[in-house]
ROTORLO-584768 format. One record per residue (C-alpha): residue number from 1; x, y, z. Coordinates in nm, 2 decimals, padded with zeros to 4 digits. Layout:
@num:NUM c1:X c2:Y c3:Z
...
END
This chain:
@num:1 c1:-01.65 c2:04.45 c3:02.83
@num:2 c1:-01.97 c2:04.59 c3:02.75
@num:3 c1:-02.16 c2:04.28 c3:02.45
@num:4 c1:-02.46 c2:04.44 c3:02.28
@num:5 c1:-02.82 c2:04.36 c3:02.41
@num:6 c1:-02.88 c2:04.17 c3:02.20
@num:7 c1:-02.62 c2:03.88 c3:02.20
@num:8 c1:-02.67 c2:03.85 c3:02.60
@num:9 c1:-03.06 c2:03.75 c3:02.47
@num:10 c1:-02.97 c2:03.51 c3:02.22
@num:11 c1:-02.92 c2:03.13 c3:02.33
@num:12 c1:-02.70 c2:02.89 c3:02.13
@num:13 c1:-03.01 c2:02.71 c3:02.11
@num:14 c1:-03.19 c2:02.93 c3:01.89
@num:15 c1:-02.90 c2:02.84 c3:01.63
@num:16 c1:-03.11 c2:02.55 c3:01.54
@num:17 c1:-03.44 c2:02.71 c3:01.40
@num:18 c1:-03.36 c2:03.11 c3:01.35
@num:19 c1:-03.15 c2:03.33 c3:01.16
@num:20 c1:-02.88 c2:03.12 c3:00.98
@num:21 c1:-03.10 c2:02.75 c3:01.01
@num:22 c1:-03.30 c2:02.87 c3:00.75
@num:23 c1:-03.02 c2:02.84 c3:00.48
@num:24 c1:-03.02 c2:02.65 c3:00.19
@num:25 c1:-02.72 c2:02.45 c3:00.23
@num:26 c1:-02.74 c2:02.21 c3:00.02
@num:27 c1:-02.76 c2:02.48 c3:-00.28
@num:28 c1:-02.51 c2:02.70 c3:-00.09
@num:29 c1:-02.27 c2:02.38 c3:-00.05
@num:30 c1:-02.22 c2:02.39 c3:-00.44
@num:31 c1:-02.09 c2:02.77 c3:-00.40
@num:32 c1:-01.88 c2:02.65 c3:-00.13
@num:33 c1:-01.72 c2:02.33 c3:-00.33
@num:34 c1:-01.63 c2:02.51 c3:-00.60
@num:35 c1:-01.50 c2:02.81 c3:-00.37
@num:36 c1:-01.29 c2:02.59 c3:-00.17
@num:37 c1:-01.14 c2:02.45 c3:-00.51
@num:38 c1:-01.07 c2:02.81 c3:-00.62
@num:39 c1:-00.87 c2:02.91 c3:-00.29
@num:40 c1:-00.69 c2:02.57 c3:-00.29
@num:41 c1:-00.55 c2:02.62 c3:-00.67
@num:42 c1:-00.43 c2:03.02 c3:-00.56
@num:43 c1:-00.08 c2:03.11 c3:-00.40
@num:44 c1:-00.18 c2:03.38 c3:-00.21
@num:45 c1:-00.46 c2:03.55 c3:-00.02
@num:46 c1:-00.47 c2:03.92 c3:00.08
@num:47 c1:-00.76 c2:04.06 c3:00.25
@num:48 c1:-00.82 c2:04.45 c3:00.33
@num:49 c1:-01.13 c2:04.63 c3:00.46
@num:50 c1:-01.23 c2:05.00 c3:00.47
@num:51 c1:-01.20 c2:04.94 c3:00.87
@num:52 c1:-00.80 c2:04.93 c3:00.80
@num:53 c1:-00.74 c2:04.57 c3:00.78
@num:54 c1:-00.46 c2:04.52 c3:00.49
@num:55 c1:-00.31 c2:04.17 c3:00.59
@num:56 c1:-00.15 c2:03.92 c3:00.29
@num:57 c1:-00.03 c2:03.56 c3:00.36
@num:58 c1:00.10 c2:03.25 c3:00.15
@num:59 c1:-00.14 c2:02.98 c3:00.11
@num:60 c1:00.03 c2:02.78 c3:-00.18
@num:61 c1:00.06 c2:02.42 c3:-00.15
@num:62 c1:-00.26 c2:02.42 c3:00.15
@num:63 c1:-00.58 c2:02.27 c3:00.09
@num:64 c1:-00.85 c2:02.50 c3:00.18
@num:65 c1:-01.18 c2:02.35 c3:00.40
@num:66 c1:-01.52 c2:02.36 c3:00.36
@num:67 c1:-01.81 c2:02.34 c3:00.64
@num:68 c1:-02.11 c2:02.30 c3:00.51
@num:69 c1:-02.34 c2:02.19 c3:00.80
@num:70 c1:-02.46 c2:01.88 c3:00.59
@num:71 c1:-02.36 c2:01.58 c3:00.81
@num:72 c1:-02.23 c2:01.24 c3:00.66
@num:73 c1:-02.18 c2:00.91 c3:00.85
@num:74 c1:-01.88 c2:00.91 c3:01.09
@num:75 c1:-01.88 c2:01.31 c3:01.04
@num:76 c1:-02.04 c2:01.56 c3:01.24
@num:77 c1:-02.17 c2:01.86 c3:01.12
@num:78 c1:-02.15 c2:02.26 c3:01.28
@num:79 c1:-02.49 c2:02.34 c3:01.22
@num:80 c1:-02.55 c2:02.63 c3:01.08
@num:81 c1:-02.22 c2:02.73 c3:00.96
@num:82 c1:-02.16 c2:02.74 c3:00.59
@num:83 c1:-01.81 c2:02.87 c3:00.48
@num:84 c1:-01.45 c2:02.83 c3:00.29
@num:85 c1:-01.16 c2:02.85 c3:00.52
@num:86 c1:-00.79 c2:02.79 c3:00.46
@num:87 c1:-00.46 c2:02.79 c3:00.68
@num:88 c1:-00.20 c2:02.96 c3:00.60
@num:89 c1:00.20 c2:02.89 c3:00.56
@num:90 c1:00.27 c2:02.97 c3:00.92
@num:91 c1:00.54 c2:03.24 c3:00.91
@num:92 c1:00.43 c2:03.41 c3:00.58
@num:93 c1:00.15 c2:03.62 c3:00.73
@num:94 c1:00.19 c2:03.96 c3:00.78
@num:95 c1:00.00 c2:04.29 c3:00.84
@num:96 c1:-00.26 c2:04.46 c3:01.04
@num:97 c1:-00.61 c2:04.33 c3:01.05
@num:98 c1:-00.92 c2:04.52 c3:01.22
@num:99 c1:-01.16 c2:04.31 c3:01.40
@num:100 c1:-01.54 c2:04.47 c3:01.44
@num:101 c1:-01.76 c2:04.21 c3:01.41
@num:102 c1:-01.72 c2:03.97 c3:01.72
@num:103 c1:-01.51 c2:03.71 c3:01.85
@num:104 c1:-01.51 c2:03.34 c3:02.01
@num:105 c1:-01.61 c2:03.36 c3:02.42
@num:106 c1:-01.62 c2:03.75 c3:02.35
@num:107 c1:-01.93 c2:03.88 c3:02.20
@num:108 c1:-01.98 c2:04.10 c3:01.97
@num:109 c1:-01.76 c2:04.38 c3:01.96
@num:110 c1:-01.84 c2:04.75 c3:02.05
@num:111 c1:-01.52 c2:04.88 c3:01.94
@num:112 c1:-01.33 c2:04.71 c3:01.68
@num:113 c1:-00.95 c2:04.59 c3:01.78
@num:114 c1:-00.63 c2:04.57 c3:01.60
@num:115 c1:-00.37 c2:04.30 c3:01.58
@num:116 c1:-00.08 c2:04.39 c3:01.38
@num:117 c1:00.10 c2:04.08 c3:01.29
@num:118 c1:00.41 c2:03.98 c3:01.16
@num:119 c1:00.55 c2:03.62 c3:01.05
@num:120 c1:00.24 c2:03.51 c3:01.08
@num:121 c1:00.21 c2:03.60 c3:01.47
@num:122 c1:00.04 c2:03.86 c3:01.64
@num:123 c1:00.28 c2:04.12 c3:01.81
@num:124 c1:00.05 c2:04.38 c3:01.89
@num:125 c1:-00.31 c2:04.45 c3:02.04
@num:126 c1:-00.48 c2:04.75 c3:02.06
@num:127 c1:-00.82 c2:04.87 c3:02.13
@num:128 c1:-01.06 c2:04.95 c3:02.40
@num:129 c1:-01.20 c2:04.69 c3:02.67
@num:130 c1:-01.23 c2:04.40 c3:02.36
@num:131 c1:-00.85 c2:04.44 c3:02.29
@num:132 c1:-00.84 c2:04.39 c3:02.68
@num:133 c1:-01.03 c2:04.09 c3:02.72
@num:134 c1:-00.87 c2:03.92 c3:02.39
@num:135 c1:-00.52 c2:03.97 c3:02.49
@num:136 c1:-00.62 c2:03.84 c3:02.85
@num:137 c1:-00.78 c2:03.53 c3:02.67
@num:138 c1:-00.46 c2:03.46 c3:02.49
@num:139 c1:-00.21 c2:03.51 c3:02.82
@num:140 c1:-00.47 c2:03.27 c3:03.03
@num:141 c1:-00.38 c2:03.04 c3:02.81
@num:142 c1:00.01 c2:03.06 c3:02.86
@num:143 c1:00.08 c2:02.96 c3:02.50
@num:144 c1:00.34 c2:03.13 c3:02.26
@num:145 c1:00.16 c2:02.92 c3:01.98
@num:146 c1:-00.15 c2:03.08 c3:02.04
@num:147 c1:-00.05 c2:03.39 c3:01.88
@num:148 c1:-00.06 c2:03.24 c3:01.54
@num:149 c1:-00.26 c2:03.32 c3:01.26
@num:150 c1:-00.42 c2:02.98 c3:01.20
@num:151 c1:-00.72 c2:03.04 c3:00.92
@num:152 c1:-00.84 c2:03.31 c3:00.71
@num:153 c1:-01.24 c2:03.20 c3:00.65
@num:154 c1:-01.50 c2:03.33 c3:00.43
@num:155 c1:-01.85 c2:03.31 c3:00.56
@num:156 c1:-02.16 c2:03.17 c3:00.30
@num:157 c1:-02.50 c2:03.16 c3:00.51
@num:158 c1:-02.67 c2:03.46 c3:00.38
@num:159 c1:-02.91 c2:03.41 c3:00.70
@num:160 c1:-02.69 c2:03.42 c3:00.98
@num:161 c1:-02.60 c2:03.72 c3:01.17
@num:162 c1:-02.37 c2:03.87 c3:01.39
@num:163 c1:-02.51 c2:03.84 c3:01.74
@num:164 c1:-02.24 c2:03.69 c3:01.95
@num:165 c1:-02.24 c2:03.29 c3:01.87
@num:166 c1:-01.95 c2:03.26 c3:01.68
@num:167 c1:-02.09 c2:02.96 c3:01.50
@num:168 c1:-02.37 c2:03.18 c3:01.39
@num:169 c1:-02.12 c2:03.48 c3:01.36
@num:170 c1:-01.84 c2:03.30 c3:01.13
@num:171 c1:-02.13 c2:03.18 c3:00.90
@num:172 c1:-02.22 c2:03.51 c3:00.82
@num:173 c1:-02.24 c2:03.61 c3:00.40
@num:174 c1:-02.03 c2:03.91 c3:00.35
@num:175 c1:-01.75 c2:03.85 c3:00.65
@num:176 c1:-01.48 c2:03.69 c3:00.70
@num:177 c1:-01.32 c2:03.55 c3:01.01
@num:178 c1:-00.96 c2:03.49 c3:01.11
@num:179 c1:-00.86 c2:03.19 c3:01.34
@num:180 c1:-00.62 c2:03.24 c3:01.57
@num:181 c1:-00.40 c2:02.92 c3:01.76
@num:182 c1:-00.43 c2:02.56 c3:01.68
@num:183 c1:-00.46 c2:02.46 c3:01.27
@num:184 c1:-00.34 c2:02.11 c3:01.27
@num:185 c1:-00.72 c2:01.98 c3:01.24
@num:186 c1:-00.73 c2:02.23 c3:00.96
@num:187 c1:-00.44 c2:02.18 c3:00.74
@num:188 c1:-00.19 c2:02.37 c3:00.93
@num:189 c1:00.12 c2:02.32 c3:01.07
@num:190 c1:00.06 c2:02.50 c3:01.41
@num:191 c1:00.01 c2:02.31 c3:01.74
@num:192 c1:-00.19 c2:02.50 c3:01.99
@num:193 c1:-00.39 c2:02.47 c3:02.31
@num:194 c1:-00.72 c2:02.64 c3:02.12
@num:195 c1:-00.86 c2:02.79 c3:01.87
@num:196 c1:-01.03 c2:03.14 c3:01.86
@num:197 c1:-01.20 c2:03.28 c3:01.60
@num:198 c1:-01.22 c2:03.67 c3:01.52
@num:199 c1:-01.51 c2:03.80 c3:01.29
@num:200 c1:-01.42 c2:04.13 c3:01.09
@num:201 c1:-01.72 c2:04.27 c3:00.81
@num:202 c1:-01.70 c2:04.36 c3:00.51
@num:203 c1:-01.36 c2:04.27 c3:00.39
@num:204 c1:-01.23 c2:04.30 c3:00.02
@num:205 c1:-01.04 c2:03.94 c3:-00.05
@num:206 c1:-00.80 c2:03.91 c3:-00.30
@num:207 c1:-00.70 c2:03.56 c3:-00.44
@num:208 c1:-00.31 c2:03.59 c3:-00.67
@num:209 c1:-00.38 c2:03.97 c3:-00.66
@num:210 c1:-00.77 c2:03.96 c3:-00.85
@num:211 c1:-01.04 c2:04.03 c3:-00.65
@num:212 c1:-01.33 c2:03.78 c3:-00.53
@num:213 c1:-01.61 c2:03.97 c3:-00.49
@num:214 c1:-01.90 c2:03.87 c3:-00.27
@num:215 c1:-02.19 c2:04.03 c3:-00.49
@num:216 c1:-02.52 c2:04.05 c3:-00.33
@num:217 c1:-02.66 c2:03.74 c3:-00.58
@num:218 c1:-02.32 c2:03.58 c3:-00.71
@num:219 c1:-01.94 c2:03.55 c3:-00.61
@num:220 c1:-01.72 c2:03.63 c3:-00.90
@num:221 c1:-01.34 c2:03.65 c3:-00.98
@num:222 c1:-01.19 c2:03.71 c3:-01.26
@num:223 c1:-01.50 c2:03.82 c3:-01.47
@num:224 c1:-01.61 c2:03.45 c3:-01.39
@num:225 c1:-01.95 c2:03.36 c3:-01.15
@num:226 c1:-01.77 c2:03.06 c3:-00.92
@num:227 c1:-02.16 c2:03.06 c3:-00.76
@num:228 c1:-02.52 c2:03.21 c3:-00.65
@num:229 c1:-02.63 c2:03.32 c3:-00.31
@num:230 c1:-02.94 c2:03.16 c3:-00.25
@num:231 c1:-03.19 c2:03.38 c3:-00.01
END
């Protein structure tokens, strides 16, 4: 699989001082505590994207996460992710999504690839040579469990971008990710060998049918601002 120039330049290193290090987290992390308390109240989350993704799962009764690279004692912190995530009720996801952004041990994605997924597990992959070297990454692992859609996550760090560190990549204002495998440390109910995370941009998320909408200063639903985005 051919991973743009770029992202074959780029240590993990350089997460530390450049693009997404440069956030304001501690601002950010009152957009992301009163996100996460949004997503936790809601019943369901759909998410669509002009890509093709249109995928919908129940979240009711889960608690959704939030990272906000702030360390406290006896916690660590992944520096420089900022985002709201949530699991999902295992078997109620179902859909297609469209991955074009990048993906954990991947890269970043030349051509995008398509799950389509049903009870919550994926039963199809198709693509070009990412959707090769994903579904190879799931069978190495020789896991049915793996299959599972484990998180939907909303990125907040309007610094970070996409250039094949997923904990740069997942941070990322404006995308969201879906994790696939494990949830248990999460919320979830879904024992797995790993976790992978899959990067798509620019998705449309819908929260109980209303739109939140990642504005370019402020996230709003329902006519309401639930934050800022502070550049």
């Amino acid at each position: 699989m051919k991973i743009a120039a770029e992202a074959t330049k780029c240590a993990p290193a350089e997460t530390l001082y450049k693009y997404g290090a440069q956030a304001d987290f501690v601002s950010i992390s009152k957009t992301a505590a009163k996100l996460k308390e949004l997503i936790t109240g809601c019943k369901r989350i759909s998410v669509f994207s002009k890509a093709g993704t249109h995928f919908s799962a129940v979240i009711e009764g889960r608690y959704a996460n939030m990272e906000t690279s702030i360390g406290t004692f006896g916690k660590s912190a992944t520096f420089p992710d900022i985002e709201v995530n949530t699991s999902i009720i295992e078997e109620s996801g179902e859909g297609r999504i469209i991955i074009d952004g990048s993906a954990t041990g991947l890269g970043v994605f030349m051509k995008p690839v398509e799950f389509i997924v049903n009870k919550g597990k994926i039963i199809s992959i198709k693509g070009g040579a990412e959707a090769k070297a994903a579904e190879k990454l799931f069978k190495k692992t020789d896991d049915p469990n793996m299959y599972q859609i484990a998180e939907i996550g909303i990125g907040l760090n309007p610094f970070s971008k996409i250039y094949g560190v997923i904990i740069e990549d997942e941070a990322c204002y404006g995308t969201s990710h879906f994790g696939i495998g494990q949830n248990i440390f999460m919320g979830g109910l879904n024992k797995a060998k790993t976790h992978i995370d899959f990067v798509m941009k620019s998705p449309q998320i819908f929260l109980d049918g209303n739109e939140l909408i990642l504005g370019k200063e402020k996230i709003i639903y329902k006519n309401k601002i639930i934050g800022k985005v502070y550049y």
